[in-house]
Every structure is written in C-alpha cells, then in structure tokens.
N, CA, C and O atoms as a GROMACS GRO file, in nm:
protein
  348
    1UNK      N    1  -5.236  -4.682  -0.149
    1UNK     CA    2  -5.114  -4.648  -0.216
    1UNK      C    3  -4.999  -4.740  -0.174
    1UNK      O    4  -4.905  -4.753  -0.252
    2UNK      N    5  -5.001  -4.800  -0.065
    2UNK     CA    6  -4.875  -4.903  -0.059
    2UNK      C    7  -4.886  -5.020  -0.104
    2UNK      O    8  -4.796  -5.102  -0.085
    3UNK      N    9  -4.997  -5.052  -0.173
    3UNK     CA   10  -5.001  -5.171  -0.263
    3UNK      C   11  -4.920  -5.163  -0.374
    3UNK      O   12  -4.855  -5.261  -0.410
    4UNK      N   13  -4.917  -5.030  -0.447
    4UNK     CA   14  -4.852  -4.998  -0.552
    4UNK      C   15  -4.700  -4.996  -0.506
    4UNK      O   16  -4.618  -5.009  -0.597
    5UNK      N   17  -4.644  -4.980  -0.353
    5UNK     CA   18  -4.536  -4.942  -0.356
    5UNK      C   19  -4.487  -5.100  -0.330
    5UNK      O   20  -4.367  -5.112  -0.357
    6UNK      N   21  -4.530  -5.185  -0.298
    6UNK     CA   22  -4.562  -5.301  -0.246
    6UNK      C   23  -4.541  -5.392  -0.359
    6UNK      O   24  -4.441  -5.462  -0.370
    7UNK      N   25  -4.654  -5.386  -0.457
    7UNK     CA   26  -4.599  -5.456  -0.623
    7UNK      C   27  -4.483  -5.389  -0.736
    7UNK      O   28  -4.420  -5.459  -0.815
    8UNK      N   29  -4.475  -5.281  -0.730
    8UNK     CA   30  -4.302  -5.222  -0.754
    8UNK      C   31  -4.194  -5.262  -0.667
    8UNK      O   32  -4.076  -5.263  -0.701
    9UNK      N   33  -4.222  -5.283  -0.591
    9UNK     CA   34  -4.062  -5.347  -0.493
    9UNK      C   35  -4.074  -5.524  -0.532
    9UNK      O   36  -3.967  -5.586  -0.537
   10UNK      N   37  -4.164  -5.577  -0.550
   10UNK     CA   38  -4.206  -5.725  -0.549
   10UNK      C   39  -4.135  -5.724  -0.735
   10UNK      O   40  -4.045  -5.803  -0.764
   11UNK      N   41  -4.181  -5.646  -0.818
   11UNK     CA   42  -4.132  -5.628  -0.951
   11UNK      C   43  -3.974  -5.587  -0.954
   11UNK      O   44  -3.909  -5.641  -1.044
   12UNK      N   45  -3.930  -5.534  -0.900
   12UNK     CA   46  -3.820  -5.502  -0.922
   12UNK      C   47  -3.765  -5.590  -0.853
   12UNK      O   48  -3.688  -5.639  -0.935
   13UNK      N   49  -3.749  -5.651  -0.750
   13UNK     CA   50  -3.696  -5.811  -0.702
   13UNK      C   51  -3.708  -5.930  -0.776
   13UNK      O   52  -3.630  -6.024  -0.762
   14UNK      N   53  -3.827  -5.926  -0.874
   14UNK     CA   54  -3.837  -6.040  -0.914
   14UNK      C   55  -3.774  -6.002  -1.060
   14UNK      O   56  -3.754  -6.101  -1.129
   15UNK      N   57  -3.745  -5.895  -1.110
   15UNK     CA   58  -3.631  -5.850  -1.219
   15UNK      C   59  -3.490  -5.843  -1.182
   15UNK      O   60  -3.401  -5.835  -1.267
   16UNK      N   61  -3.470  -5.846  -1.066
   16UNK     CA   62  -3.337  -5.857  -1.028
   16UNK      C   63  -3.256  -6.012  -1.007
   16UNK      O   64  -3.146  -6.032  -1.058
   17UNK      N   65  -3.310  -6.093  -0.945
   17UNK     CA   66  -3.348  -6.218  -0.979
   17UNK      C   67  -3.289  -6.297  -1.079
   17UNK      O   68  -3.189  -6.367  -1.092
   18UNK      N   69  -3.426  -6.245  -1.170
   18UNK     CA   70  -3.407  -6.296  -1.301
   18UNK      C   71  -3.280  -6.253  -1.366
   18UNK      O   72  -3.194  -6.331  -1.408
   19UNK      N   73  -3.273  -6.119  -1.371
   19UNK     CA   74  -3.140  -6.054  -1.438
   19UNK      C   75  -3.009  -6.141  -1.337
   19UNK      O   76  -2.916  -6.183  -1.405
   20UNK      N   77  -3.003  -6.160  -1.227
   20UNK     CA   78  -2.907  -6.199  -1.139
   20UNK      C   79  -2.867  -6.367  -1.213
   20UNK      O   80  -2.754  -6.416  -1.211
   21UNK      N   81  -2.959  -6.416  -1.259
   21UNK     CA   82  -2.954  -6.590  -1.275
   21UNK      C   83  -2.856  -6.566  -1.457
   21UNK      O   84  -2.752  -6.614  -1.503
   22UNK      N   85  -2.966  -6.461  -1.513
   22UNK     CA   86  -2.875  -6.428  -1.676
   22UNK      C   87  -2.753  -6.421  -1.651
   22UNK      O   88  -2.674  -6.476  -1.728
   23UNK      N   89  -2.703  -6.343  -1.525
   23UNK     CA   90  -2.552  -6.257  -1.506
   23UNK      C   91  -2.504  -6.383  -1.517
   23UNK      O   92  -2.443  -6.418  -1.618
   24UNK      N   93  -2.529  -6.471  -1.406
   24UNK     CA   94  -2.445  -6.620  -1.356
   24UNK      C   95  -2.492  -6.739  -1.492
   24UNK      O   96  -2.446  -6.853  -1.498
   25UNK      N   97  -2.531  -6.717  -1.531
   25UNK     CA   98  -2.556  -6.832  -1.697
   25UNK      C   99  -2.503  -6.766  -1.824
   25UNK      O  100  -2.495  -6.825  -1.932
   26UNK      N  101  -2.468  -6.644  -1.804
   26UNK     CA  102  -2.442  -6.567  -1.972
   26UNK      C  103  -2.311  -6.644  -2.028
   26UNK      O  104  -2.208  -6.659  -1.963
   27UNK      N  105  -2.329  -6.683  -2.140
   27UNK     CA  106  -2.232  -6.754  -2.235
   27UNK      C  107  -2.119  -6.685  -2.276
   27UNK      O  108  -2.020  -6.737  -2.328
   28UNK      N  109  -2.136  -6.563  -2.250
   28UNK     CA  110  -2.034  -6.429  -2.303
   28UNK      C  111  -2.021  -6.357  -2.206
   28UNK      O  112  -2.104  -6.343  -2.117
   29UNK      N  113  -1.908  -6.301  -2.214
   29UNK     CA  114  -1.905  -6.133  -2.087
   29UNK      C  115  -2.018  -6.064  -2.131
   29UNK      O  116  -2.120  -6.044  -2.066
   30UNK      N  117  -1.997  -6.035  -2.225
   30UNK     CA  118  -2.107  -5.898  -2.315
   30UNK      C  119  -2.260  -5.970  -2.226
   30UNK      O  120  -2.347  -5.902  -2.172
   31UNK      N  121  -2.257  -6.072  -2.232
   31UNK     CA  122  -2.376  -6.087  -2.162
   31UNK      C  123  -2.352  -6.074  -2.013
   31UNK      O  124  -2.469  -6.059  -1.976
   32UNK      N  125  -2.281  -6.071  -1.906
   32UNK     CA  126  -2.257  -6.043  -1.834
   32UNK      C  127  -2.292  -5.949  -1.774
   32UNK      O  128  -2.380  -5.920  -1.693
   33UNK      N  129  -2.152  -5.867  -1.862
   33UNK     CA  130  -2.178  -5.715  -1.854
   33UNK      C  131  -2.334  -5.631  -1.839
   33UNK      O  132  -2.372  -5.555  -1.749
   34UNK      N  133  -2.404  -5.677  -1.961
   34UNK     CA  134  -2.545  -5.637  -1.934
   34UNK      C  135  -2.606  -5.681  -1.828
   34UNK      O  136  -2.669  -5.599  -1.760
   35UNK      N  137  -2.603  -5.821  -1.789
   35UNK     CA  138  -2.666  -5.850  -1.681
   35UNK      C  139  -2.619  -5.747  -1.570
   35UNK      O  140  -2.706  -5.717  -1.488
   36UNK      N  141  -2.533  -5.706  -1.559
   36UNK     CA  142  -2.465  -5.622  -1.426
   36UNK      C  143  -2.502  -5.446  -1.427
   36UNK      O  144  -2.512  -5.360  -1.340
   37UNK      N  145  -2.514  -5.449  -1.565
   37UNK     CA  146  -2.534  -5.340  -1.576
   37UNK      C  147  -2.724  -5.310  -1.562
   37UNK      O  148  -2.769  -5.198  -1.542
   38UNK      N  149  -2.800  -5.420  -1.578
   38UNK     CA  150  -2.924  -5.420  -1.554
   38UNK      C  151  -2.938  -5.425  -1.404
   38UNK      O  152  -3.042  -5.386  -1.350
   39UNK      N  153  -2.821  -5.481  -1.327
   39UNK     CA  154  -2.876  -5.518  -1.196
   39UNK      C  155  -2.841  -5.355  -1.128
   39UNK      O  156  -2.917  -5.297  -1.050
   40UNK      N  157  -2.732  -5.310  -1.170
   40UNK     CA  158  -2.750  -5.189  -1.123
   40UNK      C  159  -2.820  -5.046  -1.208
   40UNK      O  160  -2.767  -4.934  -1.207
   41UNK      N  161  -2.902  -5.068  -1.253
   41UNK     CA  162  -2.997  -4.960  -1.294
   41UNK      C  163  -3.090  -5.008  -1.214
   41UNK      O  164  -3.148  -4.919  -1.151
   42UNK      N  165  -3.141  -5.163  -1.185
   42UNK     CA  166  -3.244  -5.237  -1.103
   42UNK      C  167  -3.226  -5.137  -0.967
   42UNK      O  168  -3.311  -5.069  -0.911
   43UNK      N  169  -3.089  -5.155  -0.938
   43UNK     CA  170  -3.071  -5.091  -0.791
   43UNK      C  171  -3.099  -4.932  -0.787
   43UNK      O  172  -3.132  -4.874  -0.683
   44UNK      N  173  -3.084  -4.875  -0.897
   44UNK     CA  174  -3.077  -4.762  -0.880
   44UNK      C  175  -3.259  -4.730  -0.899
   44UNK      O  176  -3.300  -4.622  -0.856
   45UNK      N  177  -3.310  -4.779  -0.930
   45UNK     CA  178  -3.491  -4.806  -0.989
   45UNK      C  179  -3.557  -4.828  -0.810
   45UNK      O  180  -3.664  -4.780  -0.771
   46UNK      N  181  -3.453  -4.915  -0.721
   46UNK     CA  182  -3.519  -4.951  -0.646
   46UNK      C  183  -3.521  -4.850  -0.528
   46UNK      O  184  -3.612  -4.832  -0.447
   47UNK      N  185  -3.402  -4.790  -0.537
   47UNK     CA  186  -3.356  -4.659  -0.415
   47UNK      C  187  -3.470  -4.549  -0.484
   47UNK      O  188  -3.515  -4.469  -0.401
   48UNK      N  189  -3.511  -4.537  -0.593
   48UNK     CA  190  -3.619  -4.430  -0.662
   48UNK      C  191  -3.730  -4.489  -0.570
   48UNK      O  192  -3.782  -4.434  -0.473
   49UNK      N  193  -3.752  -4.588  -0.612
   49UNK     CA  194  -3.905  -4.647  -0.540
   49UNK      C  195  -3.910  -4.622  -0.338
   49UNK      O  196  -4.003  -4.582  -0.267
   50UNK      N  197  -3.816  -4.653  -0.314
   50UNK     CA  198  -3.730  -4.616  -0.162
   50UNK      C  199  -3.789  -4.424  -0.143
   50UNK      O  200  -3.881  -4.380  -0.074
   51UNK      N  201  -3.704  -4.361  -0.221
   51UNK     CA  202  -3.741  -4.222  -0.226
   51UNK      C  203  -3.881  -4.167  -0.214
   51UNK      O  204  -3.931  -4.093  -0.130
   52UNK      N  205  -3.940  -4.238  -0.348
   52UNK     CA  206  -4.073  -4.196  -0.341
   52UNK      C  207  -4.167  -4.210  -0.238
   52UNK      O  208  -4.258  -4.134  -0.208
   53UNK      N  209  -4.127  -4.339  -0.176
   53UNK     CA  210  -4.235  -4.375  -0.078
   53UNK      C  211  -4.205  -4.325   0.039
   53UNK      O  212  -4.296  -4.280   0.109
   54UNK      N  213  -4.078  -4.322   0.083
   54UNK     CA  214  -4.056  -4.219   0.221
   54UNK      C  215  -4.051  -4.089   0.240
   54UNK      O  216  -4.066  -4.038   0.352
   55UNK      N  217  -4.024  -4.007   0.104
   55UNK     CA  218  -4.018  -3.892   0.052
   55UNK      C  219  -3.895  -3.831   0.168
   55UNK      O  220  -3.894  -3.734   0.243
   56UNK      N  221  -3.817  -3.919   0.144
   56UNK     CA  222  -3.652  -3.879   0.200
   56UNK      C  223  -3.612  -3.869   0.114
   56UNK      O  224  -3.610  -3.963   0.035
   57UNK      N  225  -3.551  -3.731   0.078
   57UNK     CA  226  -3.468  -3.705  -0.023
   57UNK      C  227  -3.322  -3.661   0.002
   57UNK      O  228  -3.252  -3.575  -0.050
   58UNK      N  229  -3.296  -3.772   0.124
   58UNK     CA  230  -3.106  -3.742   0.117
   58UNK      C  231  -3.018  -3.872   0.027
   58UNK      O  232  -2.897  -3.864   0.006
   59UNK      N  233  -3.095  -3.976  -0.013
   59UNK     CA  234  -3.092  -4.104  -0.099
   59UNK      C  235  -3.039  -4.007  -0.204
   59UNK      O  236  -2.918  -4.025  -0.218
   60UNK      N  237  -3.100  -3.880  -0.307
   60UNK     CA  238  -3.074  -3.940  -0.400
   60UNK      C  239  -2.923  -3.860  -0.485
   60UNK      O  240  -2.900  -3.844  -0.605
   61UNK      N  241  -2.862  -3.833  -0.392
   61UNK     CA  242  -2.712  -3.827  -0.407
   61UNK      C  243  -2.639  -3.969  -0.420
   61UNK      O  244  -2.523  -3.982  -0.458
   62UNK      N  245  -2.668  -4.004  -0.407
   62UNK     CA  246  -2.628  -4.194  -0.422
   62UNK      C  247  -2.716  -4.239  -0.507
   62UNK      O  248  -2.635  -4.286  -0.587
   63UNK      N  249  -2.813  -4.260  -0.551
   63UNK     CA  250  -2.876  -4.265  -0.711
   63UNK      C  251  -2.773  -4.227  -0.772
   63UNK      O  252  -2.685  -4.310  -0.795
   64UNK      N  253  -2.756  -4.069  -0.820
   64UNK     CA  254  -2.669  -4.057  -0.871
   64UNK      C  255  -2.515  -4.101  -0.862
   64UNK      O  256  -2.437  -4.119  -0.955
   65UNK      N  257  -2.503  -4.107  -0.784
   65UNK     CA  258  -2.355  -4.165  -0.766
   65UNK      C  259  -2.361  -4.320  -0.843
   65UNK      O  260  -2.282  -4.359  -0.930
   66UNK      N  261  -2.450  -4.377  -0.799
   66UNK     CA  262  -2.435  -4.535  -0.818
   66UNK      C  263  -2.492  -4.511  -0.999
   66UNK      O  264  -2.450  -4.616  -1.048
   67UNK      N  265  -2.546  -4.450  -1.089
   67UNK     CA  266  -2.538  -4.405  -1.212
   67UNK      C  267  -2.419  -4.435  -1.233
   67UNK      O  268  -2.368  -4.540  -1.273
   68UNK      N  269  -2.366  -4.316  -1.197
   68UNK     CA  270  -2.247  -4.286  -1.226
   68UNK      C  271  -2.089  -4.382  -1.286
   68UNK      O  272  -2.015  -4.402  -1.383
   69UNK      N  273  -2.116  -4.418  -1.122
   69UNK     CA  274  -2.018  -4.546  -1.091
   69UNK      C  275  -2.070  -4.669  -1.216
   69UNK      O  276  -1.972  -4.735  -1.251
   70UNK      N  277  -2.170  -4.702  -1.272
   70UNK     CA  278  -2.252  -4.818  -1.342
   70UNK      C  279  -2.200  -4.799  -1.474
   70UNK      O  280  -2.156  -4.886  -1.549
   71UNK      N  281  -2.214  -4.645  -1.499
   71UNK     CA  282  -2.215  -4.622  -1.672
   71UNK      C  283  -2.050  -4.632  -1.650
   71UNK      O  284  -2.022  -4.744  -1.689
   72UNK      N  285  -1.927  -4.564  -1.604
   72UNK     CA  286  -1.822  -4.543  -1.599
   72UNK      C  287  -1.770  -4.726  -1.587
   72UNK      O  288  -1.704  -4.784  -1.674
   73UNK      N  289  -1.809  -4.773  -1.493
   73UNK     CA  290  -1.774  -4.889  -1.520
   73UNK      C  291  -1.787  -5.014  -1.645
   73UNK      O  292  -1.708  -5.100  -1.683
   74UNK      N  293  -1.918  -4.980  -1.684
   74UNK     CA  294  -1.974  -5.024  -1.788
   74UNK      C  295  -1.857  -4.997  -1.950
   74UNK      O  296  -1.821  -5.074  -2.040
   75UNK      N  297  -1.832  -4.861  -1.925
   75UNK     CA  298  -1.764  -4.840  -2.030
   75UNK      C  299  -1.614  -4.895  -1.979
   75UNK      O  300  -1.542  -4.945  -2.066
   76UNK      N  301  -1.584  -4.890  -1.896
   76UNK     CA  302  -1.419  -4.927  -1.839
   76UNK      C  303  -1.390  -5.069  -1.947
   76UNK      O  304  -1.314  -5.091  -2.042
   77UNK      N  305  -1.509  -5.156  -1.864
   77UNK     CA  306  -1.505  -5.315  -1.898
   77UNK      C  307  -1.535  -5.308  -2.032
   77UNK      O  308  -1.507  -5.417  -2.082
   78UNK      N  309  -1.582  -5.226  -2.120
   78UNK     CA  310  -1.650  -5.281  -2.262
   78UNK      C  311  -1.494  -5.217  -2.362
   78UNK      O  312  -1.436  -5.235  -2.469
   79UNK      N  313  -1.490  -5.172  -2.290
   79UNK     CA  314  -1.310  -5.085  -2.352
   79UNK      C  315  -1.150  -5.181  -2.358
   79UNK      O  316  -1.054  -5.173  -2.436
   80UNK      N  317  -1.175  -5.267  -2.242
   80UNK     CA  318  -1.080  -5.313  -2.205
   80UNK      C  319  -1.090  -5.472  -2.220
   80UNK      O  320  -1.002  -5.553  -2.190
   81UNK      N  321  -1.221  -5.500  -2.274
   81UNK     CA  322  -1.255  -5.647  -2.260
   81UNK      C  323  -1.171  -5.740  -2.330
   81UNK      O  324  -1.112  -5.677  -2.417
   82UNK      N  325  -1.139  -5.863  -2.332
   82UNK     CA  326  -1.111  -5.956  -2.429
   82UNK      C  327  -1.198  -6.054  -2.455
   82UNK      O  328  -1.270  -6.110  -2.372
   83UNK      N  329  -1.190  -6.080  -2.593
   83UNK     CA  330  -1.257  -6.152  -2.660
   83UNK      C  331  -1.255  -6.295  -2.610
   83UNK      O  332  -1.148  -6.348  -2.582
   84UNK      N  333  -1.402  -6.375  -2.593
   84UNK     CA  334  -1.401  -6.491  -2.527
   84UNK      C  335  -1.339  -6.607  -2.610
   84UNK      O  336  -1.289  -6.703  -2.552
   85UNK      N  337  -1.341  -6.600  -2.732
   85UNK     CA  338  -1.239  -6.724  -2.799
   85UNK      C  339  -1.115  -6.686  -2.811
   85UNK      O  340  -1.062  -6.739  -2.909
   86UNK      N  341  -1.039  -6.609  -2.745
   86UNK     CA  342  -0.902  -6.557  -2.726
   86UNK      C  343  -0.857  -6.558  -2.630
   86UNK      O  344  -0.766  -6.479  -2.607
   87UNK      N  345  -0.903  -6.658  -2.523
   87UNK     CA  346  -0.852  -6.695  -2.380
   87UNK      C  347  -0.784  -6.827  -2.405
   87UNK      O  348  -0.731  -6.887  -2.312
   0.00000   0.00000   0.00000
C-alpha cells in the first residue's frame, strides 16, 4: 500500500510542477489565475493524500480552510481583474 501512496504524492508533484511552469508562462491573468487556483486544489489533494496515509485527522480543518481561502480568493481576483490590453 505505500507504493500507491508513493505514486500519488510523485503525481501530484509532478502536476504541481507542471501547473507551477503554466502559472509563470500564462499569456493572460485568467490563465494565471487558473494556474493558482489548480496549484491550490493540488495542495489541498495533497494534505488529503497526507490524511489518508497517516490517518491523522487534525489536517483536515485546514483542507478546508485552504478551500476556502482558494475559492474566495479566486472569486476576489476574477471580480476585480483588469483587462490585459487595458494596461
């Protein structure tokens, strides 16, 4: 069983990564934004995988929190954004 926990942590690093390189190359905020917003669902995917395998369950009050904080922010920035040919 820690092979599995072993290639889910190796997967979710190597999606974070990738999503991390999109964040820093995106041509647009909007692409940004997603990238950031993928990296923290990534994070929040990875504290699950954390949970499961130690079966400590004081983590996942901070899952939720870091949700929380992701979507609220997510909407802050998509509300308030300006348009990239208007700089």
């Amino acid at each position: 069983m820690t092979i599995v926990w072993a290639i889910s942590a190796c997967m979710i690093l190597t999606a974070v990564l990738l999503t991390g390189y999109r964040t820093l190359r995106g041509p647009s905020t909007l692409d940004r934004l997603v990238g950031v917003d993928a990296i923290i669902a990534l994070a929040t995917c990875g504290l699950a995988v954390w949970v499961a395998y130690t079966l400590d369950t004081t983590v996942v009050p901070a899952i939720v929190a870091l949700s929380l904080v992701g979507f609220l922010g997510s909407i802050a920035v998509a509300r308030f954004r300006v348009r990239d040919d208007q700089q």
